[in-house]
Each structure stands twice: as C-alpha cells, then as structure tokens.
DRENBAMI-993248 format. One record per residue (C-alpha): residue in three letters; z, y, x; residue number from 1. Coordinates in steps of 0.25 Angstrom, whole numbers. Layout:
// residues N
{residu=ALA Z=Z Y=Y X=X num=NUM}
...
This chain:
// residues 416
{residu=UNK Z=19 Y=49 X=85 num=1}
{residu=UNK Z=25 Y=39 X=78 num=2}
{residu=UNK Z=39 Y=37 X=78 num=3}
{residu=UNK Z=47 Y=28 X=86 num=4}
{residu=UNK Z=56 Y=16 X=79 num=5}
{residu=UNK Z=68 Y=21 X=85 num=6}
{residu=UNK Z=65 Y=35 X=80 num=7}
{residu=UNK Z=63 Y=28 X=64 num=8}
{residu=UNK Z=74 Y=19 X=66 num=9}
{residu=UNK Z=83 Y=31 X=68 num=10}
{residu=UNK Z=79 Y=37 X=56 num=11}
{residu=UNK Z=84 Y=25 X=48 num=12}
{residu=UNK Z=97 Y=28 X=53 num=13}
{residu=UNK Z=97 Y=40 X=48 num=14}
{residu=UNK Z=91 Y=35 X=35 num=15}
{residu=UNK Z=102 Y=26 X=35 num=16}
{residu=UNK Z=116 Y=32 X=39 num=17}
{residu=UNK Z=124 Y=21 X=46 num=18}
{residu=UNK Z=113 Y=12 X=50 num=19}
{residu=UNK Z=110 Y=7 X=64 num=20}
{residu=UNK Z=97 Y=3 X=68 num=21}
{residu=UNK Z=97 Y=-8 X=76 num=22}
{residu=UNK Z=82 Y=-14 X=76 num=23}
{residu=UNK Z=69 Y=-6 X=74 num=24}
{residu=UNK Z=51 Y=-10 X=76 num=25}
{residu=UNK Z=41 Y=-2 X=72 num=26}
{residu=UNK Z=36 Y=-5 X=60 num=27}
{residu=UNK Z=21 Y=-2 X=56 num=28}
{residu=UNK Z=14 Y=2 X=42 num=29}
{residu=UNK Z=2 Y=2 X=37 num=30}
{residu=UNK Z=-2 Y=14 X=35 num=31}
{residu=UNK Z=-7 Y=20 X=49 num=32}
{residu=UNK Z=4 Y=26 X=55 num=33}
{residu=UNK Z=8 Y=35 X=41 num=34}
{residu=UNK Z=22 Y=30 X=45 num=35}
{residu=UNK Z=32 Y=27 X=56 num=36}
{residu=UNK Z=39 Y=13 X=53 num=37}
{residu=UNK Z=50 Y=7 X=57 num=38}
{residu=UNK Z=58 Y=-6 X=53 num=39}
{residu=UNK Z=73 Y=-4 X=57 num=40}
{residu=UNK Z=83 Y=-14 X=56 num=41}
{residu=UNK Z=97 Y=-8 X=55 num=42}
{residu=UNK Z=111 Y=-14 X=56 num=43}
{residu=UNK Z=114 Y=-28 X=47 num=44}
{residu=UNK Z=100 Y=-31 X=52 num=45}
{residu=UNK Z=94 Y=-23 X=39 num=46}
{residu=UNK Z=79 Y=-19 X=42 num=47}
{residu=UNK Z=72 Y=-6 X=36 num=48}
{residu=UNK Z=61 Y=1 X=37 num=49}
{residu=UNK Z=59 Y=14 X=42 num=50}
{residu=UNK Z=48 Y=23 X=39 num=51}
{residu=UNK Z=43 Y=39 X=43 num=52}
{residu=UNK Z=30 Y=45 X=37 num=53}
{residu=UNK Z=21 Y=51 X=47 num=54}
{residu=UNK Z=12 Y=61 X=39 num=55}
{residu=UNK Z=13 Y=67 X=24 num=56}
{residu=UNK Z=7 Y=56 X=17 num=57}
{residu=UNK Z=15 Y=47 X=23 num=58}
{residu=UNK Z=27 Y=55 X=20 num=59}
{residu=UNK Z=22 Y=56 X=6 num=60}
{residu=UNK Z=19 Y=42 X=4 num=61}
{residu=UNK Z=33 Y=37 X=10 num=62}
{residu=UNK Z=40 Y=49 X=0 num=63}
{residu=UNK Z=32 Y=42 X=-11 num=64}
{residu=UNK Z=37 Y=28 X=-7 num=65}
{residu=UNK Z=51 Y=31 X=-6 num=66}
{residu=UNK Z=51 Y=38 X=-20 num=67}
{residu=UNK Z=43 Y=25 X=-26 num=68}
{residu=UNK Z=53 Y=14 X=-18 num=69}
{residu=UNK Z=65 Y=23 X=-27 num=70}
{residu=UNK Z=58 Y=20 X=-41 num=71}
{residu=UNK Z=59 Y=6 X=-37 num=72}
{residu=UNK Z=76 Y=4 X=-44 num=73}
{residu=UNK Z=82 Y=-9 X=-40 num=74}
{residu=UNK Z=76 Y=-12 X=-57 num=75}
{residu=UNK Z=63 Y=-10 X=-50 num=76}
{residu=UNK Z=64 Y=-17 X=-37 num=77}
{residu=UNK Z=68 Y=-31 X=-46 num=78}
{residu=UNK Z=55 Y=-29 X=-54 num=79}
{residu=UNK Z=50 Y=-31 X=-41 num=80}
{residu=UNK Z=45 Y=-45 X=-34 num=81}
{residu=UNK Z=46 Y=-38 X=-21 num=82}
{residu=UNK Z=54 Y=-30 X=-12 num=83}
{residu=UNK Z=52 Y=-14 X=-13 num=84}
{residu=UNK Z=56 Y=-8 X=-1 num=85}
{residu=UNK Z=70 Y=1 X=-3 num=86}
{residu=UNK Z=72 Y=15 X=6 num=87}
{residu=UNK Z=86 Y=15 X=10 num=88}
{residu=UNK Z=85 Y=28 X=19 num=89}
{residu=UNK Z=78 Y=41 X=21 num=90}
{residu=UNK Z=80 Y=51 X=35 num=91}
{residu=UNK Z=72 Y=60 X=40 num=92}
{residu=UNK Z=64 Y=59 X=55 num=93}
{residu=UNK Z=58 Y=71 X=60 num=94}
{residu=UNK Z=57 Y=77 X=47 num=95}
{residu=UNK Z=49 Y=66 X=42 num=96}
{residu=UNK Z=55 Y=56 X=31 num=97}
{residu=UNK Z=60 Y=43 X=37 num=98}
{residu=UNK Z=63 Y=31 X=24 num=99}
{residu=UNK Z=71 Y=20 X=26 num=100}
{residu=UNK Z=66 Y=7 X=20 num=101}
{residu=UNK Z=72 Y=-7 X=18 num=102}
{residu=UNK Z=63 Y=-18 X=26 num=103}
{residu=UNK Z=53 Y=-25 X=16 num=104}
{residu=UNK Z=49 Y=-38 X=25 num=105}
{residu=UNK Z=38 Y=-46 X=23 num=106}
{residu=UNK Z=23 Y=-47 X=27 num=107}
{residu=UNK Z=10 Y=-38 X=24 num=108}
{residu=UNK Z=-2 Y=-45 X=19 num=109}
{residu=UNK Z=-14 Y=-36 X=17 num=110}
{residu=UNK Z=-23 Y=-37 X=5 num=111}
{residu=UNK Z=-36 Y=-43 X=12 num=112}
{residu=UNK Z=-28 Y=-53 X=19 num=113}
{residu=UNK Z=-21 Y=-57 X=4 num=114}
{residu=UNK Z=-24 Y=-72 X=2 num=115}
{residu=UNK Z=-30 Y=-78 X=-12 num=116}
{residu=UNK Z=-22 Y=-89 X=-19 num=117}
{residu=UNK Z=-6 Y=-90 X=-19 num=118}
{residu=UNK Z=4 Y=-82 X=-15 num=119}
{residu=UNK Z=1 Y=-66 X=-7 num=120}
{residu=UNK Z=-9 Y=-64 X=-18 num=121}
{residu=UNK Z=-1 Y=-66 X=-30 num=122}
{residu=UNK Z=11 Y=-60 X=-25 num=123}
{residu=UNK Z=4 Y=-47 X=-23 num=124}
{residu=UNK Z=-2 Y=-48 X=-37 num=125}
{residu=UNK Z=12 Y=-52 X=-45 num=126}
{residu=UNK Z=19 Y=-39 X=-34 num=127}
{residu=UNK Z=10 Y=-29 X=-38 num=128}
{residu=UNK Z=11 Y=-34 X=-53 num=129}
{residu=UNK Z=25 Y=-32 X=-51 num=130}
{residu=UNK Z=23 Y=-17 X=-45 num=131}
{residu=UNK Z=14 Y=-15 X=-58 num=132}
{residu=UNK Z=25 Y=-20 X=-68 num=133}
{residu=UNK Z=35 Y=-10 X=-65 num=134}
{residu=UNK Z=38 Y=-1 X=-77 num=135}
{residu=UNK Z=32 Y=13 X=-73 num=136}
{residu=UNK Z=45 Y=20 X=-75 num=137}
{residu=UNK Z=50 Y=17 X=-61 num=138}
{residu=UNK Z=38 Y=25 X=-57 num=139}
{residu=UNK Z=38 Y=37 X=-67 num=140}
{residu=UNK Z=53 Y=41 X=-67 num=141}
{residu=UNK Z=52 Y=43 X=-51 num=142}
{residu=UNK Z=38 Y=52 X=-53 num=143}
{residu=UNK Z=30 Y=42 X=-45 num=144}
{residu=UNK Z=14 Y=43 X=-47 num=145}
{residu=UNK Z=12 Y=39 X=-63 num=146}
{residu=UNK Z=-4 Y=40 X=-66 num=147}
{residu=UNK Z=-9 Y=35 X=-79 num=148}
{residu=UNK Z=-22 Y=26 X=-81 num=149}
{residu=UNK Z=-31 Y=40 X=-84 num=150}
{residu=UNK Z=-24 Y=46 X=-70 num=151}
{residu=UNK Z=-26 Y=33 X=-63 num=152}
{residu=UNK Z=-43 Y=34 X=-68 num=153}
{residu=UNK Z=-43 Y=50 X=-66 num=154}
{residu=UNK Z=-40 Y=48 X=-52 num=155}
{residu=UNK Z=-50 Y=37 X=-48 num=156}
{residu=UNK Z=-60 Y=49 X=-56 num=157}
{residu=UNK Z=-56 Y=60 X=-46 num=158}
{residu=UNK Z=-56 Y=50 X=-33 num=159}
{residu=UNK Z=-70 Y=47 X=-37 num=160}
{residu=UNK Z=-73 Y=61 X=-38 num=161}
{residu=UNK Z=-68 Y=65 X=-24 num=162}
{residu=UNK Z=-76 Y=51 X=-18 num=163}
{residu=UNK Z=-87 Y=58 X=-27 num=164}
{residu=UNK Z=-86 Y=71 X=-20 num=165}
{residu=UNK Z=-87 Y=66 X=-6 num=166}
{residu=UNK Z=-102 Y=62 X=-9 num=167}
{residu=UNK Z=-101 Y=50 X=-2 num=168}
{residu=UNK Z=-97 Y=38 X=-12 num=169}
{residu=UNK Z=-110 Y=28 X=-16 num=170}
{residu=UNK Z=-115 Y=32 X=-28 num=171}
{residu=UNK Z=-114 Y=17 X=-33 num=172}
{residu=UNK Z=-98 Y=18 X=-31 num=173}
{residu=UNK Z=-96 Y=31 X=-38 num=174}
{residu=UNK Z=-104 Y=26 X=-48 num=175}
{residu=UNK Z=-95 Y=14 X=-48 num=176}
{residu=UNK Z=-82 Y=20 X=-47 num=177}
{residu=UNK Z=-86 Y=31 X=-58 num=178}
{residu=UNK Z=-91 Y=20 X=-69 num=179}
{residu=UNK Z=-75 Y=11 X=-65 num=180}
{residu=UNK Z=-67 Y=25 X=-71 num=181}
{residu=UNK Z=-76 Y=27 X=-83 num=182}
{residu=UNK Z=-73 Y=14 X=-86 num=183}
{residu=UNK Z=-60 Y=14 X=-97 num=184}
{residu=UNK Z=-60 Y=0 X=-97 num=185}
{residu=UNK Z=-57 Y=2 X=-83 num=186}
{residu=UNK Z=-46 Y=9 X=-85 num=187}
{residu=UNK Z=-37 Y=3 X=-97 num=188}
{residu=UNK Z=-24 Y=-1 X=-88 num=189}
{residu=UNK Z=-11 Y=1 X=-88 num=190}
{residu=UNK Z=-5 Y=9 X=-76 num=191}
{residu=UNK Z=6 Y=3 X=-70 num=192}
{residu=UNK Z=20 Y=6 X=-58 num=193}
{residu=UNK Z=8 Y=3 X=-47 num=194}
{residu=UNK Z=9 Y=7 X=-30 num=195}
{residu=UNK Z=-4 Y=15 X=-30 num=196}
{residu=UNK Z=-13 Y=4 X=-22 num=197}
{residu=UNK Z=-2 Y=-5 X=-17 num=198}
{residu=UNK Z=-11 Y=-15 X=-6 num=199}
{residu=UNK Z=-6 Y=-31 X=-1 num=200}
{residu=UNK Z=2 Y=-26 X=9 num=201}
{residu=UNK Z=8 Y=-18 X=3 num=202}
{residu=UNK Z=17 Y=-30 X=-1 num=203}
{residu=UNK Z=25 Y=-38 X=10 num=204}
{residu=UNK Z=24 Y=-52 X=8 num=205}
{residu=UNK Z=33 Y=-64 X=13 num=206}
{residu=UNK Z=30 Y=-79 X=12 num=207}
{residu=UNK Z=40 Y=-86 X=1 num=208}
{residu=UNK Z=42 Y=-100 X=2 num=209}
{residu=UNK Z=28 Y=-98 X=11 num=210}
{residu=UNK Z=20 Y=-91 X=0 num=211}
{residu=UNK Z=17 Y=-75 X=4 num=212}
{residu=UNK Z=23 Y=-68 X=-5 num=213}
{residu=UNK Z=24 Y=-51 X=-9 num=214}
{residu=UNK Z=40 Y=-48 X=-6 num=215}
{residu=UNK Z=38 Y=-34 X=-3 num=216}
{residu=UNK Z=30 Y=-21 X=-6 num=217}
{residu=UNK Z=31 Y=-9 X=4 num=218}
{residu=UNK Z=23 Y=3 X=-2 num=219}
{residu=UNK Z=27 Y=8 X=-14 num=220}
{residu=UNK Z=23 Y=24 X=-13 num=221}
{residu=UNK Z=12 Y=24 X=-24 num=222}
{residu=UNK Z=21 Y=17 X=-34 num=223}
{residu=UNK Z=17 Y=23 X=-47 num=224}
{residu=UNK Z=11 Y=22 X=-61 num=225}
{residu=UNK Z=-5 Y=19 X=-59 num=226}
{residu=UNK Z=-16 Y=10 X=-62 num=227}
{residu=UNK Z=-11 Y=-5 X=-57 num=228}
{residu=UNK Z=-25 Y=-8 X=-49 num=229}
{residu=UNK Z=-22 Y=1 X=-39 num=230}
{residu=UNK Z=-12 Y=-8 X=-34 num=231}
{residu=UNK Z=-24 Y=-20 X=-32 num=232}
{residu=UNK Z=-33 Y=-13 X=-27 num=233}
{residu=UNK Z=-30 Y=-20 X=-15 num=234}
{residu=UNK Z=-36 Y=-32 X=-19 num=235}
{residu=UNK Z=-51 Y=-27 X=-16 num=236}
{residu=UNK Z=-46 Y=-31 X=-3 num=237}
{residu=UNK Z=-41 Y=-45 X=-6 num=238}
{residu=UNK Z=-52 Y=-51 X=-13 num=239}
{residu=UNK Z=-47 Y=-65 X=-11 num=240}
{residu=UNK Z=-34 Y=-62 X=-18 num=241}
{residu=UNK Z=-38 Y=-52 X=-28 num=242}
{residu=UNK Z=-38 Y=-62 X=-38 num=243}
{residu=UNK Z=-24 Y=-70 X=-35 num=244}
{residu=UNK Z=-16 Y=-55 X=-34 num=245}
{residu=UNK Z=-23 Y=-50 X=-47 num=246}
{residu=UNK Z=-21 Y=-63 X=-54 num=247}
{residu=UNK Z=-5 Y=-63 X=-49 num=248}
{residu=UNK Z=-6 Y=-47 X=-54 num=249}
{residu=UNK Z=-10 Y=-50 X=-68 num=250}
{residu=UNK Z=-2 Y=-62 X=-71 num=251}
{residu=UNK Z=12 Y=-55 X=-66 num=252}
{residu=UNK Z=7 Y=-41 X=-72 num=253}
{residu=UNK Z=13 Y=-42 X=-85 num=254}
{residu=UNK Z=4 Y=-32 X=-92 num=255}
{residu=UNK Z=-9 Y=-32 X=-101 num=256}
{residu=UNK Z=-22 Y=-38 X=-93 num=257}
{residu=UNK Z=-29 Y=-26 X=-86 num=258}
{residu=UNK Z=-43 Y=-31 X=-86 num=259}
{residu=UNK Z=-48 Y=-19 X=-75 num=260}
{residu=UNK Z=-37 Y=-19 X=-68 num=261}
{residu=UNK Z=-46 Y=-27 X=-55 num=262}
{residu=UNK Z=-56 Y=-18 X=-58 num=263}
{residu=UNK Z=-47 Y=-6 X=-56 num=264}
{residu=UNK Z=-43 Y=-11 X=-44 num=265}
{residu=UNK Z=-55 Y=-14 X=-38 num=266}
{residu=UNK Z=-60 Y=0 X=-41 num=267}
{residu=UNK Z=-48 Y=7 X=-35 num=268}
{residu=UNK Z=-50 Y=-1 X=-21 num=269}
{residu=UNK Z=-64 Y=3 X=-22 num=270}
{residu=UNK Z=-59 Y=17 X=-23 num=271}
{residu=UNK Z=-52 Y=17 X=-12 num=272}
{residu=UNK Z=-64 Y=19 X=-3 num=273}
{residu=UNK Z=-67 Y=31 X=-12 num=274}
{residu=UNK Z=-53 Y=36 X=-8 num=275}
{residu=UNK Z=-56 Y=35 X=6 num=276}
{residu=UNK Z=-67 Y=42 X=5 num=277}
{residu=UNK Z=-61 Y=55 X=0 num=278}
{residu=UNK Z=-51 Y=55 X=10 num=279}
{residu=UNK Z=-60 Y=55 X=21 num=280}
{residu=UNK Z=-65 Y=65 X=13 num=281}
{residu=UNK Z=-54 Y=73 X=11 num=282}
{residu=UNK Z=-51 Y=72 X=26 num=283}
{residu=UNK Z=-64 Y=76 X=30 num=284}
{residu=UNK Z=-65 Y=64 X=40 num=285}
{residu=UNK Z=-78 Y=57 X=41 num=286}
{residu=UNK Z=-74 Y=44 X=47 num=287}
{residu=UNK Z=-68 Y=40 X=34 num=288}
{residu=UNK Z=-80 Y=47 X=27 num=289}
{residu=UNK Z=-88 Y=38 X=34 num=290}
{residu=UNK Z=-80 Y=25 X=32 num=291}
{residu=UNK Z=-78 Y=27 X=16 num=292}
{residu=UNK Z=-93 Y=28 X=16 num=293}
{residu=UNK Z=-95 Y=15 X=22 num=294}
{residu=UNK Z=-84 Y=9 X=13 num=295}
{residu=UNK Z=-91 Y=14 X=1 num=296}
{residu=UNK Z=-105 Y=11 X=4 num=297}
{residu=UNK Z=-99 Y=-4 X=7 num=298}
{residu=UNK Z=-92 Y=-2 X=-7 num=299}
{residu=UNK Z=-104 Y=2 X=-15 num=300}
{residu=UNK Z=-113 Y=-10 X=-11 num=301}
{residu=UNK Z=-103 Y=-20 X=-13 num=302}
{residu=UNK Z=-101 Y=-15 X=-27 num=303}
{residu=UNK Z=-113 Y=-12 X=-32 num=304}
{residu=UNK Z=-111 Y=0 X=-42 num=305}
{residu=UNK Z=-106 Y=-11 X=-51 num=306}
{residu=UNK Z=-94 Y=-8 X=-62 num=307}
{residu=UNK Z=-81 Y=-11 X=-54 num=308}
{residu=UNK Z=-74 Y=-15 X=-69 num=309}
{residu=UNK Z=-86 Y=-24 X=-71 num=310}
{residu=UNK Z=-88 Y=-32 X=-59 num=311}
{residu=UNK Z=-82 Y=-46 X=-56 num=312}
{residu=UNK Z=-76 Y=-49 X=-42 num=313}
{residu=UNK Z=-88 Y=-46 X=-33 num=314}
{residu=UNK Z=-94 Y=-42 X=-19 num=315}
{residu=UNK Z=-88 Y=-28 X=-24 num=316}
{residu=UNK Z=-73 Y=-37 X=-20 num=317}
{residu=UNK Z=-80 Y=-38 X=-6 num=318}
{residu=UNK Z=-82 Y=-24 X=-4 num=319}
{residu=UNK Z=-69 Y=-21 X=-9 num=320}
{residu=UNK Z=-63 Y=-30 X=2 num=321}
{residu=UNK Z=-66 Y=-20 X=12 num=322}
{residu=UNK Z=-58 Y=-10 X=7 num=323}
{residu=UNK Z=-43 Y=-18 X=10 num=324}
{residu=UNK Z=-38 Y=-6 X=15 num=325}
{residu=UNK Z=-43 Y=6 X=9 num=326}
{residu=UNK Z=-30 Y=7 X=-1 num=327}
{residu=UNK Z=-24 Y=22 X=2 num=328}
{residu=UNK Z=-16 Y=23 X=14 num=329}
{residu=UNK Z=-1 Y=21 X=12 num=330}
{residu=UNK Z=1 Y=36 X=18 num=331}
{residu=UNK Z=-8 Y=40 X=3 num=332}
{residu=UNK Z=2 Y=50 X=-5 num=333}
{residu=UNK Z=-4 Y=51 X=-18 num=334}
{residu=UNK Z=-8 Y=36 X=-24 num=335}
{residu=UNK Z=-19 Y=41 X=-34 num=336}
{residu=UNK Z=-35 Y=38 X=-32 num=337}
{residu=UNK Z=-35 Y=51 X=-25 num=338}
{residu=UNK Z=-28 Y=45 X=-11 num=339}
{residu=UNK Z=-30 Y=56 X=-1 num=340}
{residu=UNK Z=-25 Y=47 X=11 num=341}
{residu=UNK Z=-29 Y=35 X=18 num=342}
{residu=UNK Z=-25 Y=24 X=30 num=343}
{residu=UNK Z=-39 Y=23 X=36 num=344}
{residu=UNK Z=-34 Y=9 X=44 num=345}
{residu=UNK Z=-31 Y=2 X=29 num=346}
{residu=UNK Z=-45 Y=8 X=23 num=347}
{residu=UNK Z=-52 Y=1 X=34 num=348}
{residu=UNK Z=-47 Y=-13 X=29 num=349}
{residu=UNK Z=-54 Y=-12 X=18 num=350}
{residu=UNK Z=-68 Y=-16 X=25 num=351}
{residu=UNK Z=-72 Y=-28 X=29 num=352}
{residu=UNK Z=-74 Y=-33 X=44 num=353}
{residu=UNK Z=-87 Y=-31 X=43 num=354}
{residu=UNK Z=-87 Y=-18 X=36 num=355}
{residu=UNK Z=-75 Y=-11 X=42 num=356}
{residu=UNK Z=-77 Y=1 X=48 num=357}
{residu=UNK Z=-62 Y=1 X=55 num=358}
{residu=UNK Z=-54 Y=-11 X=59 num=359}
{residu=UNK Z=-46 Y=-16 X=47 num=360}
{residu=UNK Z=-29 Y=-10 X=50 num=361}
{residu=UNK Z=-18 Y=-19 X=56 num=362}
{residu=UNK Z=-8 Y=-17 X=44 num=363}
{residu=UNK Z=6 Y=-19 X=48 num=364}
{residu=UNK Z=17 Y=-22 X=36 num=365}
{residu=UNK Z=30 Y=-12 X=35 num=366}
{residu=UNK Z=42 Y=-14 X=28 num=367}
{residu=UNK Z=45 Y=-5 X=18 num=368}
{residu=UNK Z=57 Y=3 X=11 num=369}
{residu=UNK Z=64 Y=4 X=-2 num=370}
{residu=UNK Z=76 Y=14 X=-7 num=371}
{residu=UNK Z=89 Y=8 X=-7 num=372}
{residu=UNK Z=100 Y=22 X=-6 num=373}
{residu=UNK Z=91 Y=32 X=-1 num=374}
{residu=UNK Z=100 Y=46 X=0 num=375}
{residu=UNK Z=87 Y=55 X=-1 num=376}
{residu=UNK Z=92 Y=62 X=10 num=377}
{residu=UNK Z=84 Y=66 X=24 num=378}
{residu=UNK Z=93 Y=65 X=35 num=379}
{residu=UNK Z=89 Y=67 X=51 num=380}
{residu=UNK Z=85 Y=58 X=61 num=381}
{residu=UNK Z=97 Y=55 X=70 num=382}
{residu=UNK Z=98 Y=50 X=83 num=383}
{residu=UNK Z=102 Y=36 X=82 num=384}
{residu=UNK Z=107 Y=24 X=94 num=385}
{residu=UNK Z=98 Y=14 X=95 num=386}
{residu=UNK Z=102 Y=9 X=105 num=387}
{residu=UNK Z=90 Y=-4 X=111 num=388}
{residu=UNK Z=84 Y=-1 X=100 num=389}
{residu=UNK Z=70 Y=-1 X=103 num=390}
{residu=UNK Z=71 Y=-16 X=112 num=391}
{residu=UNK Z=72 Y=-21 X=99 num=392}
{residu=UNK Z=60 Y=-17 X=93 num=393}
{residu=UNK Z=53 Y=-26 X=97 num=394}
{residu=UNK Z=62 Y=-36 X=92 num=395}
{residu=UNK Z=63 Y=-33 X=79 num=396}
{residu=UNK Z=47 Y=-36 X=77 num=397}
{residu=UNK Z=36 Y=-27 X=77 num=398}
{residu=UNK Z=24 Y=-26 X=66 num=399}
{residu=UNK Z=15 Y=-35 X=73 num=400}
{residu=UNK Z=25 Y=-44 X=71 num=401}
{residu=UNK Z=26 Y=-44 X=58 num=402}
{residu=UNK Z=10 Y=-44 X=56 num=403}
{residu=UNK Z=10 Y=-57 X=63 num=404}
{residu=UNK Z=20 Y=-62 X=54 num=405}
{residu=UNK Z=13 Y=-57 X=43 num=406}
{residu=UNK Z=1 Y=-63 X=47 num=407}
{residu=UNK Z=6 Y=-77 X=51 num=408}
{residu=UNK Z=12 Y=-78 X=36 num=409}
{residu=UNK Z=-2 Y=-76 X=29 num=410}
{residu=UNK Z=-10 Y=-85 X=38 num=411}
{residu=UNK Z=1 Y=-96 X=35 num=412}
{residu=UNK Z=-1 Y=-92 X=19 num=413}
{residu=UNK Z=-17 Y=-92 X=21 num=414}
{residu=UNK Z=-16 Y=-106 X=28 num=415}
{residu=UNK Z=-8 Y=-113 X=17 num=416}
C-alpha cells in the first residue's frame, strides 16, 4: 500500500531536525509506483521533495542517485546551464531509505510532444551537450559506472546474444543489428560524462521571456562514463525535432565531429525493443513475449534489412516513432545494454495509435533532489504534530494541476 503524505512528510522531519512541516500534496512519478512522493513545504515557505523506494531496484536506483547528485561539487553544478537537484536529508521509514530533496520547479515535456524549430528543441540539445562536456573525473574518483568504447560495443554483442537466444528476433533485425557492431567505423567515438539514456522529461522546462526553456534535470542515477548516443536515443521518438536538438547538440558540443553518432543512437532505440524482449524472457511472462514480437515484427518491415550506418532519414524514423517510451524504466539498476527491468506503461508509448498494443501512460513531472549537508546518517521515523495538515493538501496543488499547467504552457508555445 502506498504511503500516506502525512506519513512522508514526517519523515522529512526526521531528515531535517528542526523543521516543521507545514504544507504537504502527493506528488506522482513516472515510474509506475517504484516510489512513494511527496512535495513538502516546511517553515519559511521552503518546498522539498520527499521521496521512498518501494522495491529493490527502486531502492537501488535512488542509492545510485544520491551517490551521483554528490559528484556534482558546487565547480560542477556552475558547468551547468541548469538546476541539479541537492539532497539535504536522509531518515529512515520502516526500514526503507527516505531522501530528502530540494524542489526542482518547472514543467515536463515528453519527447514525442517536443516541437521543431526554436526554443524546447535546442535547449535539450545545448543541456545534454552540456552533461556531455563535463570532464570524466567527476565521475571516476566517486567509482560511478566508467565503460570504455570496446565495453560500450561488447555489451550491445552480448544483448544481441541473449535476443538471439530467445529465438524470436526476425532474422532481417539480427542480421541488421549484427552488420551495425561489426562496423568499426561505427564505433570510432569518444565516450563521454553521460546519464545512461537520459529522455526529454527528463529536463524540466520553464518559459523565459516566453520561450520554453531546459531549467532543470531531475534524473541523474545513470551518470557515468559511456558512449554519448545513449543520451539521444530518445530522438527516434521525436522525429520533428531530431534534427533542431542534434544540431543545438553539435554546435554547443565543443569536441571533434562524431560522424556516427545519429547512427549509434538510432540503433540503441532500436535495441531497446531487443531489451524488452529478454526481460520478458527472463520473467517468463508471455504477454511481454507477445508484445515485444509484434513491436519487432513492426520493426523489421519498416527497416528493411538495410545498414543502419548507411541509411539517410527514412520510413525506418517512422518505425522508430513508436517506440517513445521503451527507454529502461527509471527503477532499472544497472545502466549497460543488458537492462534487466522495465516500466511496461512507458514501453507502450513507443507505438503509434494505430499500432499500440496498450494505451500510451499519463506521465506526471516530479520534482527532484540534490545534496546540500547530508549527515550520512539513518535516523527513525518520529511521531510528528501536524496539526490540519491534511485540509491543506488540497491547497497546495496536486499533479494534475501541474499537468495542466504543463500542458497550457506548450499549446501557447505551439500556437506562436
């Protein structure tokens, strides 16, 4: 059962010695109920972010967030054209981890709905360029993930052996996929600080003198040292802006052209189907058999067979489309090819209306978290006064709310 926002909100009292709630909504996240959310504004009007894993992988994935959120030093934080969440707090409820985040505002835009032209689609580029410009130390003296070009390809080899081994990838794909890692030319790039398949909403956007604008980025636990495509993978999705965000991408980039990089990316969102086949492999569950089937069936005659390093913008961009969602679920521990979970609602997006086997998922934004003076210690859930606390709930506005918003502020940016 998931719990209460007076239960979370008294956890941030513990996280936070001295701190009074005084307003609390619940707070919903994209990733299929992996967490329980809360946003908590506590005395001086200060709003933060509470968050509790409900499983292992979530529990995993928030450990791996918090670790990456303290590699980000305040040097860091100014590389930055955005706002990186800070933890302030840890407590422990029931046993489980409860972090403490500061409040990251702004809207969620996700990647099929990202316009062409101006604005949204060049902010995402020039903010994930930035991500990609960080020096790699900030990730190699904390131990986070660091895999080098031959790992990176070595890993796509052994995804493609397990898809393999599930007989149940058209031959044309296999054939496809296998000519793409034989390819050197393919692989001549430059690995780079990257989030392991960061997606558009991912960001939080604000408008700035009216134009929507990346002020934010909420999910940082697969920072690491990796192959820069997986981070615009996303763009398979968002055919119309493809070309604006990797155009914004190179020109803030600051590093030698990398010729294959659209290729790479291209083949890693293909890949994705081939992930969640093996996890419905691996679970032995037969619905997911059956729905990564049809997606690679679609796949496979939208491609062709033909050379993904070879072939221009094509009807294989159309296939691509449908697969808007089927990026790792955000509860995924290890950020390599060999992702082991998944968020069945956000696979779905990635078909078409037409095509889609399940309804496309109602994300909501969430606030994140960053580390201001964390005291790496666990303390118990205490009893707290909260006096009418739960009348105001409602008043401090729920998600829907903020979907609205959310959704008002791109229509105005679309009709401009």
């Amino acid at each position: 059962m998931a719990r209460s926002p007076l239960t979370l909100a008294a956890s941030v009292t513990s996280a936070l010695p001295g701190a009074v709630a005084t307003r609390v909504s619940p707070l919903s996240e994209r990733v299929n109920g992996a967490f329980d959310s809360a946003l908590v504004e506590i005395d001086g009007g200060v709003r933060v972010v509470v968050r509790v894993p409900n499983d292992e992988n979530a529990a995993a994935r928030l450990a791996d967030e918090l670790r990456a959120l303290d590699a980000l030093t305040a040097g860091v934080r100014e590389l930055l054209p955005f706002q990186a969440p800070h933890v302030l707090g840890q407590s422990s409820l029931g046993g489980v981890r409860a972090a403490v985040m500061s409040y990251v505002p702004g809207y969620r835009v996700e990647a099929p709905h990202v316009p062409a032209g101006r604005g949204l689609a060049p902010s995402l580029g020039a903010a994930i360029a930035a991500v990609h410009a960080l020096p790699t130390s900030i990730v190699r003296s904390p131990g986070l993930p660091a895999r080098t070009t031959s790992q990176v390809r070595a890993e796509v080899t052994r995804l493609l052996d397990r898809a393999d081994a599930t007989e149940r990838v058209p031959v044309s794909l296999t054939a496809r996929w296998r000519r793409a890692v034989a390819d050197d030319g393919l692989w001549r790039f430059e690995t780079t600080v990257t989030l392991g398949g960061v997606t558009a909403a991912s960001f939080v956007v604000e408008d700035l003198d009216e134009v929507p604008t990346v002020t934010g980025l909420l999910e940082w636990h697969g920072l690491g040292v990796a192959d820069p495509a997986l981070d615009l993978q996303w763009l398979a999705s968002s055919p119309d802006a493809a070309d604006d965000v990797f155009a914004a991408y190179s020109a803030a980039g600051g590093r030698s052209p990398d010729p294959m990089l659209r290729a790479r990316s291209r083949l890693y969102a293909e890949l994705e189907f081939a992930k969640w086949l093996v996890h419905g492999y691996d679970e032995g569950n037969e619905d997911v058999l059956t729905d990564a089937e049809e997606l690679l069936r679609s796949l496979a005659q939208s491609t062709g067979g033909e050379d993904i390093a070879a072939e221009e913008l094509s009807d294989a961009d159309s296939a691509l489309a449908m697969v808007a969602n089927l990026a790792p679920s955000a509860v995924t521990v290890d950020t390599s090819m060999q992702t082991d979970a998944y968020d069945a609602d956000e696979l779905s997006g990635w078909l078409t209306e037409d095509d889609s086997p399940a309804a496309s998922p109602e994300g909501a934004g969430e606030p994140g978290g960053s580390v201001l003076t964390p005291d790496g210690q666990e303390h118990a859930t205490e009893p707290i006064e909260l006096g009418d606390l739960e009348a105001e709930i409602a008043a401090a506005g729920d998600t829907e709310e903020a979907e609205r918003a959310s959704d008002a502020a791109l229509r105005r940016w679309l009709a401009d």
